[in-house]
N, C-alpha and C positions, 0 to 999 in steps of 0.2 A: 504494500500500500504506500504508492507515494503521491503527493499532492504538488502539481505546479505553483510554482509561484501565480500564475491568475489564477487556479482556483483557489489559492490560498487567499491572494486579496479581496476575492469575490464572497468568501466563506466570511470574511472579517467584516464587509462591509454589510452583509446579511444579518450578521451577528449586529453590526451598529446600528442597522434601520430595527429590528427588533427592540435594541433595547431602548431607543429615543422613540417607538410607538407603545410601548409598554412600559413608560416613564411613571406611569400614573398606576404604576401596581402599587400596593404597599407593600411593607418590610414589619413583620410582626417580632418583637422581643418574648422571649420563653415568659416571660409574665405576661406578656398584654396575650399570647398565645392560650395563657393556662385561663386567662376570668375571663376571655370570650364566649359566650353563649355557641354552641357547636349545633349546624344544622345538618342531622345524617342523612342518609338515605328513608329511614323509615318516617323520618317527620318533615320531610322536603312536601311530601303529597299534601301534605294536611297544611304547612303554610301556604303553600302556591293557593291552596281552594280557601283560605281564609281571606288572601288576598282580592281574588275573584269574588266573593261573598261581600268584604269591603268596600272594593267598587262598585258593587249594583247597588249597597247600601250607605252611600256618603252622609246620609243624616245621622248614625248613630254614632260617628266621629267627632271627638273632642277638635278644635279649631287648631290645636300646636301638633296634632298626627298628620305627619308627611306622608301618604300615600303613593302618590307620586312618584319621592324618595325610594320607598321599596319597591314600585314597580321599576323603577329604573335598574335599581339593584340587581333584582331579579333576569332582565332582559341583559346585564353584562355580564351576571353568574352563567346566561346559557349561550353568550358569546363567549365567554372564556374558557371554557371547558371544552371546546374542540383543539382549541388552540392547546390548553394543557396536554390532553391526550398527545397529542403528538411530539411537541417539543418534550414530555418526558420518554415517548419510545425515541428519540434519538437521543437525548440524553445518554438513555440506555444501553444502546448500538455504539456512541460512542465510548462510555465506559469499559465496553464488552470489546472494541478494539483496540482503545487500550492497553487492556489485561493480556488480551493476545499479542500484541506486540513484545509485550515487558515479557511476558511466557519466552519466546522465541530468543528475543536479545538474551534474557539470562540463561534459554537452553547452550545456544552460540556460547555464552563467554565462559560457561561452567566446561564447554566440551575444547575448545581454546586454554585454558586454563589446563585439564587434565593431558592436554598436547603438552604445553608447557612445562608440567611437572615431571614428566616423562622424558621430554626428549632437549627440551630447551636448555638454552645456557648464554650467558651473554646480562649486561646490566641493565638494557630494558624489560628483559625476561624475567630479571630477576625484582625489579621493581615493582612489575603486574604478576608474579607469585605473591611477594609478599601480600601485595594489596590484595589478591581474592582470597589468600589464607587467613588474613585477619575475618574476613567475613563468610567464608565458606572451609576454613580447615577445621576439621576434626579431631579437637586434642582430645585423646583419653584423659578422661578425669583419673587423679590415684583411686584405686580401689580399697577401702577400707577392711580391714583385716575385719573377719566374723569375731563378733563378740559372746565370747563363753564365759 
């Protein structure tokens, strides 16, 4: 997988129309997250028809309830969720190539390495054993004598 320099500028510049049209998400903190009111799947049904019920009934609303507000709400909750779905399966596809990358580079440098240990010699050899020993050699620990 490699990516041109245009589609790399083209990737980034997609990435910037994205986030200057999606300026206006918000950023929730782990507390404003935790005393938010959560609306699931099972009581999504029952607001949406509260709302409906609202609207054909505007007399039995106090004069400071934003209706409006919520239907607006409502109408960018069901625009925003297609958009979700998908920006999180590439999300995902990215993460997942990724992992497959870093998989492969460290299969490469674990089997270079074991080249290395084998046959190699010379001070750049010996600079790239040290460094992948520190992080991938296997020292025996001492084994502790059985206690009787």
């Amino acid at each position: 997988m490699v990516f041109s320099t245009d589609d790399l500028a083209a990737i980034h510049a997609a990435v910037a129309t994205l986030e200057e049209k999606l300026a206006r998400l918000v950023e929730l903190s782990i507390d404003e997250r935790r005393e938010l009111n959560k609306m699931g799947d099972k009581s999504e049904a029952a607001c949406r028809q509260t709302l409906v019920v609202l609207a054909q009934n505007p007399q039995i609303l106090p004069p400071n309830f934003d209706l409006a507000e919520a239907q607006r709400d409502l109408v960018a909750l069901d625009q925003l969720r297609p958009l979700a779905v998908r920006i999180r399966q590439l999300a995902n596809k990215i993460d997942d190539s990724e992992m497959a990358l870093g998989s492969d580079i460290l299969s490469s440098a674990l089997e270079g390495y074991a080249l290395a240990k084998a046959v190699g010699k010379g001070a750049a050899l010996d600079a790239m054993r040290e460094s992948m020993a520190q992080r991938y050699g296997h020292r025996r620990k001492a084994s502790k004598a059985p206690v009787s």
